[in-house]
N, C-alpha and C positions, 0 to 999 in steps of 0.2 A: 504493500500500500504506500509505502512511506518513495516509492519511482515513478505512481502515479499521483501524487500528491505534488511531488517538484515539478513532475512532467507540467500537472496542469498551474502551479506559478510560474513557470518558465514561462508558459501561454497568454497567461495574463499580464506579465509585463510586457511580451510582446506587443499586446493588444493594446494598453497604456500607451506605450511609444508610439505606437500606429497614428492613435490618435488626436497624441500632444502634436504630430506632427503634420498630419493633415488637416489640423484646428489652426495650425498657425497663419497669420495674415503674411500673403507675399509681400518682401519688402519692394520700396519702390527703387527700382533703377537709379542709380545715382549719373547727375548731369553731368556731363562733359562741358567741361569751359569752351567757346568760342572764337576761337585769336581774332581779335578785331586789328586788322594792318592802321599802323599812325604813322603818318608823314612827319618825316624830321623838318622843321622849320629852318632849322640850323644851316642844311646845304643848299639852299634852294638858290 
């Protein structure tokens, strides 16, 4: 009894994990900066 008793919390943390994991919100995409081009005044 005492391998079917681990079998099944072995199962149920499984199951936990499952779905701590598929409850979690997707993060959002983190932005990428822009390079915006600046004219050097200097040479012109």
């Amino acid at each position: 009894m005492d391998y079917l008793e681990k079998a099944l919390e072995a199962l149920e943390d499984l199951v936990r994990r499952l779905i701590d994991w598929l409850s979690e919100p997707e993060g959002e995409p983190e932005l990428e900066p822009i390079p915006i081009p600046v004219r050097d005044r200097q040479y012109r």
